[in-house]
C-alpha positions as CSV (number, residue, x, y, z in Angstrom):
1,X,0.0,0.0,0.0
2,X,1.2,3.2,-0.4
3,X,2.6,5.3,2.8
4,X,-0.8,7.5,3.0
5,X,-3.1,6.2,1.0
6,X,-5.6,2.4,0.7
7,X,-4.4,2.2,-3.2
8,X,-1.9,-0.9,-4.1
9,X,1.5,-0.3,-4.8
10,X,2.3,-1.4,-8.3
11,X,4.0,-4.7,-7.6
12,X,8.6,-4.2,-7.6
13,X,7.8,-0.2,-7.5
14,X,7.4,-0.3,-11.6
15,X,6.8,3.8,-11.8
16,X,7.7,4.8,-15.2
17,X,10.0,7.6,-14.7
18,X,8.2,10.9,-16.1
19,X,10.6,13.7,-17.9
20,X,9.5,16.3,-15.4
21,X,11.3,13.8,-12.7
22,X,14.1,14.2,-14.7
23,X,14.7,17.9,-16.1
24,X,15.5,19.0,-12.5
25,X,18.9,16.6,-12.8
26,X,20.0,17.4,-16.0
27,X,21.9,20.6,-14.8
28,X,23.6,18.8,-12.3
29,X,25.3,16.3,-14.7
30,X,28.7,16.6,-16.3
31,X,28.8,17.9,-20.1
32,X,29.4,14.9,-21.7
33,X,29.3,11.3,-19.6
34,X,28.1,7.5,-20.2
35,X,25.9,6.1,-17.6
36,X,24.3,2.8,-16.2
37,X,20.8,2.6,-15.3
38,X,19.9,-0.5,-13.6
39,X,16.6,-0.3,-12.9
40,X,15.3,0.2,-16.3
41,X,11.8,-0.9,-16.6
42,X,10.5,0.2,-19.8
43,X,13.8,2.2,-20.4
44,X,12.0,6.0,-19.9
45,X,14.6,7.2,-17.8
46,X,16.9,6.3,-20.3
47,X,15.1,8.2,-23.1
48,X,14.5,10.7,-20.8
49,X,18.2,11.2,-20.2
50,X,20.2,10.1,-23.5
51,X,21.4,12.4,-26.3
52,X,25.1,12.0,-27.9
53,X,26.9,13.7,-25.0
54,X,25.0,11.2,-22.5
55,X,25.0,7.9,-23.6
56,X,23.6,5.3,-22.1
57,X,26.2,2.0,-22.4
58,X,23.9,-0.6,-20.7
59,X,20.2,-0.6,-19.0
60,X,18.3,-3.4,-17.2
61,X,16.1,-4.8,-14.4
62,X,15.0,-8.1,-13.2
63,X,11.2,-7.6,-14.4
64,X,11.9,-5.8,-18.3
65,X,9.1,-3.9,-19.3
66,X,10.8,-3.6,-23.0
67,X,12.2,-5.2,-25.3
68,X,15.1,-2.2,-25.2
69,X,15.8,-3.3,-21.5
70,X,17.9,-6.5,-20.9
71,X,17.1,-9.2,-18.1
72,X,19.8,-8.6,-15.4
73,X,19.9,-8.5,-11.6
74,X,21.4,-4.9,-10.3
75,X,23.2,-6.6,-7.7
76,X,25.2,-8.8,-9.5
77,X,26.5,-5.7,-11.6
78,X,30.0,-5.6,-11.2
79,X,31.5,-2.3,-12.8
80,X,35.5,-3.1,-12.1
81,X,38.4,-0.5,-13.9
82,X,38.2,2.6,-15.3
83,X,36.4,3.9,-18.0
84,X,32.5,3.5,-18.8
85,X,30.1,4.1,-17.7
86,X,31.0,7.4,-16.1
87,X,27.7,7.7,-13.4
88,X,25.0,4.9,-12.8
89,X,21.7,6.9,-12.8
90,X,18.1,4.9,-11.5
91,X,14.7,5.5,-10.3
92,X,15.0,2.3,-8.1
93,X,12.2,0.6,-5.9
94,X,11.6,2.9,-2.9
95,X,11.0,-0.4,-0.7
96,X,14.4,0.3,2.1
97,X,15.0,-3.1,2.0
98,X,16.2,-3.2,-1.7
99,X,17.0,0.8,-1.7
100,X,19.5,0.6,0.9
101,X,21.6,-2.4,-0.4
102,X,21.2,-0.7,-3.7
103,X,22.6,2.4,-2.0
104,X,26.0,0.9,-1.1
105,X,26.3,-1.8,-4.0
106,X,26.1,1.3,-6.6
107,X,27.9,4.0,-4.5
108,X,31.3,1.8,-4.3
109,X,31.3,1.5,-7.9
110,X,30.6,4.4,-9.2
111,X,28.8,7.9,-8.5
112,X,25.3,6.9,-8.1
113,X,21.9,9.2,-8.9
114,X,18.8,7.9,-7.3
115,X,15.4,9.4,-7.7
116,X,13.6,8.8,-4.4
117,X,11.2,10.5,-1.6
118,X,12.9,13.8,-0.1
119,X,11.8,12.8,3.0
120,X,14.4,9.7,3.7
121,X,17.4,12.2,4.2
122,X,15.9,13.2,7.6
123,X,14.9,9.7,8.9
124,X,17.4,7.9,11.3
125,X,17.9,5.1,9.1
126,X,19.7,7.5,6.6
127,X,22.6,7.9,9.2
128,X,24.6,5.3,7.9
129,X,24.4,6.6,4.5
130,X,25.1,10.4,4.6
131,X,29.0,10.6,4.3
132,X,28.3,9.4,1.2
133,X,26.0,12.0,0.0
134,X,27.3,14.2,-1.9
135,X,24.3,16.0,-3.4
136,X,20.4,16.6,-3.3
137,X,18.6,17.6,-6.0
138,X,14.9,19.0,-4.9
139,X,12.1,18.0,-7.7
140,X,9.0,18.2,-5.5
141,X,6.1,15.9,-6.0
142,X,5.5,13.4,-8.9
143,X,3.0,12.6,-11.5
144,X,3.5,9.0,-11.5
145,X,0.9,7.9,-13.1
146,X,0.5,9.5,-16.6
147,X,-3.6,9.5,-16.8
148,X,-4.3,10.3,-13.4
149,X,-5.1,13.4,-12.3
150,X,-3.2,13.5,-8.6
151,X,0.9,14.2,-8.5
152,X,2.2,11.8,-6.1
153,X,2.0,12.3,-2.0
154,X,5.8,12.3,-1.2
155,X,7.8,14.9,-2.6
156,X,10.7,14.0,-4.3
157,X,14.7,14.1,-4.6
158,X,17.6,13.3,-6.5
159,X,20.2,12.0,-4.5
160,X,24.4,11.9,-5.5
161,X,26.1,8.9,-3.5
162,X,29.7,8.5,-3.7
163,X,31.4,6.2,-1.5
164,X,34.8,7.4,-3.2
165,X,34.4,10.5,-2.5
166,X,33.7,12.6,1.4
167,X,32.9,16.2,1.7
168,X,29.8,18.6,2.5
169,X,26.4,17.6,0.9
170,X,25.2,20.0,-1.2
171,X,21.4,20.8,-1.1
172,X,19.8,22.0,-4.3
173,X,16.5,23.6,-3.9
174,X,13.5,23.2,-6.0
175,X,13.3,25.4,-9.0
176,X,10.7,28.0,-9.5
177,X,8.5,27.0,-12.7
């Protein structure tokens, strides 16, 4: 169920990524970078994000939802050496007890954007995962579902981990439209 509300979640957190999710983000990322995204669903995020000077170099998720997406489990990614991809960039499932895992598995191998509720950063079990934050990127609430005429009830964020790297957070607040 969702956090205040009686409706069914939509069964491994399958919420297409909209473009206003994204267009917060974009002025946050380098010029020109290659990036995973490993919870792909029906690739929109990916679409959402790629042009030549961001190129996405593999997508995927255990439950496709396109034939563009490949079959692959995000924890057995193993990104080893240098070169691409550059950033791994998802809209992963909000449940904590895959988020959190998925926090730390993608942090230590690269600098990891995650699109998830703004609220998280000022819960206790966040603790263990703020010296790795880097950045927050305010986009406010969501219109998850494309037909429906509601945004979404939890306001939203994107978040830079880096395990790699330690420093100040940097909060980014939400841009007036």
């Amino acid at each position: 169920m969702g956090k205040r509300s009686t409706f069914e979640r939509i069964p491994r957190d399958f919420y297409p990524t909209p473009v206003e999710a994204v267009q917060p983000l974009l002025p946050h990322l380098p010029a020109d970078f290659s990036f995973v995204e490993p919870c792909a669903g029906a690739g929109d995020l990916v679409r959402h994000l790629a042009s030549p000077d961001r190129r996405c170099v593999w997508s995927f998720d255990i439950a496709p939802q396109s034939d563009d997406v490949a079959f692959f489990d995000a924890f057995e990614m193993r990104l080893f050496g240098w070169g691409p991809p550059d950033l791994i960039i998802t809209n992963p499932p909000w449940d904590r007890r895959v988020l959190h895992p998925m926090i730390s598995h993608f942090s230590a191998q690269r600098p990891t954007w995650l699109l998830f509720d703004a609220d998280w950063m000022h819960t206790r079990q966040a603790a263990p995962f703020m010296p790795s934050l880097r950045k927050v990127v305010s986009v406010g609430r969501v219109k998850w579902i494309p037909d429906s005429k509601m945004t979404g009830k939890d306001n939203c964020a994107w978040y830079l981990f880096d395990q790699r790297s330690r420093g100040e957070t940097t909060l980014i607040g939400r841009a007036v439209a």
